[in-house]
N, C-alpha and C positions, 0 to 999 in steps of 0.2 A: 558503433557504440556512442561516439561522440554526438551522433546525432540524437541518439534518445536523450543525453542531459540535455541538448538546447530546450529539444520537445516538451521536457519536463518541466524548465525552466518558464518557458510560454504559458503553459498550461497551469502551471502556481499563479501567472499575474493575471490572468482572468479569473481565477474561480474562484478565489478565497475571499472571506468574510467572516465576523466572528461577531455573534450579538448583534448589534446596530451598526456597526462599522467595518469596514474591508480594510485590513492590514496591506501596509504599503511597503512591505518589506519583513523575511522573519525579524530581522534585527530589531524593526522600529513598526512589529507586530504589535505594542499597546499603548504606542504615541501617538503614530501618525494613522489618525482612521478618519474616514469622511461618510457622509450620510448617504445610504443609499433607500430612504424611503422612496425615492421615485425612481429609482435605475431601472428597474422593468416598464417602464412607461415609455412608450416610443418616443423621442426625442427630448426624453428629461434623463437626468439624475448622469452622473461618470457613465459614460462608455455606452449608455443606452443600452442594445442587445447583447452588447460583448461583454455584460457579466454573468455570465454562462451557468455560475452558481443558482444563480434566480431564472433564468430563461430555459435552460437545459441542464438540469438538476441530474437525467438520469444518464445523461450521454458524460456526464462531469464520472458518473459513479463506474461506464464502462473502464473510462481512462484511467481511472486507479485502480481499478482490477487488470489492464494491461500492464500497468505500472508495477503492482504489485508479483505479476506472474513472468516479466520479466528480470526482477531482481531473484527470483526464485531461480531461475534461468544459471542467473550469475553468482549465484550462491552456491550451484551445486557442487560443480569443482573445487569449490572452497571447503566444503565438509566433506568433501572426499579423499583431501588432505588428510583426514585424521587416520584412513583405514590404506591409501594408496598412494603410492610416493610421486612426488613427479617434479620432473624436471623444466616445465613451461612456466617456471614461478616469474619470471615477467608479464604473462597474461594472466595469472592469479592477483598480481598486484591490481592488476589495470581493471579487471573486475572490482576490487576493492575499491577503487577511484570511483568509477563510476557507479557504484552501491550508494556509496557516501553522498552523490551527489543526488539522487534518485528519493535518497530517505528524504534528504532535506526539503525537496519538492513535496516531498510526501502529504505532510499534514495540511498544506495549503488547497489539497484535491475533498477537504472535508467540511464543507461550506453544510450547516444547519438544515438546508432546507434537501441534502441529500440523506438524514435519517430517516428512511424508510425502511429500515428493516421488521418483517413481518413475522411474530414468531410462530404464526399458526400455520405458513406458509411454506410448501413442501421444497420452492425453488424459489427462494425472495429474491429481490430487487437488490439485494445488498446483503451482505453478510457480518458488514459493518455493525454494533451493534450500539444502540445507544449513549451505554454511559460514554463513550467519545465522547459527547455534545454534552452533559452532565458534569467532566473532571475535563472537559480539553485540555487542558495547563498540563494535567499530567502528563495525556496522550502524547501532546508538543514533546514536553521535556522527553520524555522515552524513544522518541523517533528521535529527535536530534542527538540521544546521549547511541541510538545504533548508529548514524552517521557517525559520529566520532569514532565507535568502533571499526568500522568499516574504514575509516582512513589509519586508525592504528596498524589493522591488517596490511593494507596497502604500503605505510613505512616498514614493517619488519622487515630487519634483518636476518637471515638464513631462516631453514626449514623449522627448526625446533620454535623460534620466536613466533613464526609464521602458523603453524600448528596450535598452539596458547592464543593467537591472536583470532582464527578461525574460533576456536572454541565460545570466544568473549563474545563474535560478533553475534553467533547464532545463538547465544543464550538472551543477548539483549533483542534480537528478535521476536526469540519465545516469549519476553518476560511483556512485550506488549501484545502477540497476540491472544496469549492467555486473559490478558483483561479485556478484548476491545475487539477480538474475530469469534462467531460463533463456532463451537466445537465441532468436529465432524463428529459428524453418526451416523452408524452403518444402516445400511438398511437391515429391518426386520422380514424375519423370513417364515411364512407359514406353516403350513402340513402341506397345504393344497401344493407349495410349493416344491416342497421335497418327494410329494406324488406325483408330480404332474408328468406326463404319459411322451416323455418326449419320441420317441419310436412313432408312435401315432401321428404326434401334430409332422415330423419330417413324413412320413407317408404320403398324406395329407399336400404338401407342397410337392 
């Protein structure tokens, strides 16, 4: 576990950037920013190729959908608090810990030049959807107000605290991806589908 926060950690100081500048820390995300019109130019601009943002835009967008399907991982036990009791509440916390640390990396894996989301596209590149890069500030403020969630969790004391604190975190999860992950949608299912001859096509094989 420890090692995906390092991983995460690494993977925020390459890739982030915000408008003309690359934040050089959340904290001092709209002080400290420096120019990267030439970073994609082999031997100009900070870091040359190692700003991943601009050089490997889509391999940036894999890492947060790893990122993001791993915290899901560690969320599950946490919402299953509410309906199944359990007794390993020191790896529920520790899941907590490392959520909280996950989120915070989070927003920094959203560098501008990874909105590609395609909405005519049956399997886009991203699910990420725009207004992200349109309200950023907000998106920020939302992911780091789940991290705070996620380490409330992680403090609670005893099961009932801990159950209210689950609740909190996965509503500030929904509350961001309601704005900012495109909704699922089932797939649509024809006639030809609910006819289709399946006796035959197993025959057939």
């Amino acid at each position: 576990m420890r090692k995906i926060v390092v991983t995460c950690a690494l993977l925020a100081s390459t890739a982030t950037f915000t408008g003309s500048g690359i934040a050089a820390g959340a904290s001092a995300r709209t002080e400290n920013t420096i120019d990267v019109s030439n970073a994609a130019v082999p031997g100009k601009g900070p870091g040359s190729q190692a700003w991943t943002g601009l050089t490997k835009p889509k391999d940036v967008i894999v890492a947060r959908q790893e990122l993001m399907g791993h915290i899901e991982e560690l969320m599950e036990p946490i919402d299953t608090l509410q309906v199944k009791d359990s007794d390993n509440l020191a790896t529920l916390r520790f899941n907590g810990e490392v959520i909280s640390a996950m989120l915070l990396a989070l927003p920094h894996l959203f560098p501008p030049t990874t909105n590609l989301y395609d909405p005519k596209a049956e399997q886009p590149e991203t699910l990420a959807l725009p207004p992200i890069w349109t309200s950023f500030d907000n998106f920020y403020t939302l992911a780091t107000a789940a991290s705070h969630a996620a380490t409330n969790f992680a403090e609670a004391e005893g099961k009932p605290a801990m159950k209210t604190a689950s609740l909190a975190l996965r509503a500030s999860c929904d509350a961001c991806h309601s704005l900012y992950l495109r909704p699922y949608v089932p797939p649509k299912f024809l006639d030809s589908d609910w006819n289709f001859d399946f006796d035959s096509a197993l025959r057939r094989n």
